[in-house]
Structure formats: structure tokens, C-alpha cells
N, C-alpha and C positions, 0 to 999 in steps of 0.2 A: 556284358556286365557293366562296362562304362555310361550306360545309357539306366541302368538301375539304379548308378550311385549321383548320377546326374539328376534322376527323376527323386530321389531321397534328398540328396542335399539342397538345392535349388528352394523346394519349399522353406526350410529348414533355413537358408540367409536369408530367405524374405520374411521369415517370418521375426528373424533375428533381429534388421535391420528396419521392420514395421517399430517394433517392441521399444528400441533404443532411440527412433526418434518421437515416440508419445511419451519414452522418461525425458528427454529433451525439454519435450512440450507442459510435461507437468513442471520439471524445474524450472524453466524460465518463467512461468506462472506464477509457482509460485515466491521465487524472486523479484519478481515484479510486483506482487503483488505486498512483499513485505517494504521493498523502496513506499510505496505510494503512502501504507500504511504510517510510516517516519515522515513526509512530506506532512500527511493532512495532521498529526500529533504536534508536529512543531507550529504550521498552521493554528491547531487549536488553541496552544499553549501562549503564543502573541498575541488573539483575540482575547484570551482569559488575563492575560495584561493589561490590552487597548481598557477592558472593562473594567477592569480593578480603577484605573488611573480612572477613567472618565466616573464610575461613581462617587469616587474619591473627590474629583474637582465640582460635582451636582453635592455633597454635601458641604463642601465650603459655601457655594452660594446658595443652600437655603440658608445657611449660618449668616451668611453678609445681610439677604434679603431679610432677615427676621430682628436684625440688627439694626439695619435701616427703617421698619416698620415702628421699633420702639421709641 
């Protein structure tokens, strides 16, 4: 009988211990994948700065440049 419940269980923790480490693998996925997501948003959100400013400083000097032309 010992060799029935060995042949029953056996599959039954591998299949167990398969299971818990592909939830593993999906969590840290998908936690990593929401880190990266926070990284390139704040990334984007300083280039959407860098841009503001720099169109910001290209209209003052057409403003100088159209100034100086009068």
C-alpha cells in the first residue's frame, strides 16, 4: 500500500511545486514589469519638462530675433 500512496502523492508534489513556482514566475514578471513601467513614466514625464522649457527658450528668441530684425 505504501508504494500506492507514494505512486499517488509523488506526482501530486511535483505537480504542486511545478504550479507555485510558474505563480512565482508570473509575479515577479509581473512586478517587474510594473517597476519598469514607473521608471520609463517618470523618464517620460522629465523629457515632457526638458521640452516644455526648451520650446519655451526657442520662443523667446524668435521674440529677440524678430526684434532685432526691426
Amino acid at each position: 500500500m505504501s508504494n500506492m500512496t507514494d505512486a499517488i502523492i509523488s506526482p501530486v508534489v511535483a505537480f504542486t511545486l511545478a504550479a507555485l513556482a510558474g505563480l512565482y514566475g508570473v509575479l515577479k514578471m509581473i512586478f517587474t514589469n510594473q517597476t519598469k513601467i514607473k521608471v520609463l513614466e517618470t523618464q517620460l514625464e522629465n523629457m515632457d519638462a526638458v521640452l516644455r522649457e526648451v520650446r519655451s527658450d526657442q520662443k523667446e528668441i524668435f521674440k529677440e530675433i524678430r526684434s532685432l530684425k526691426q
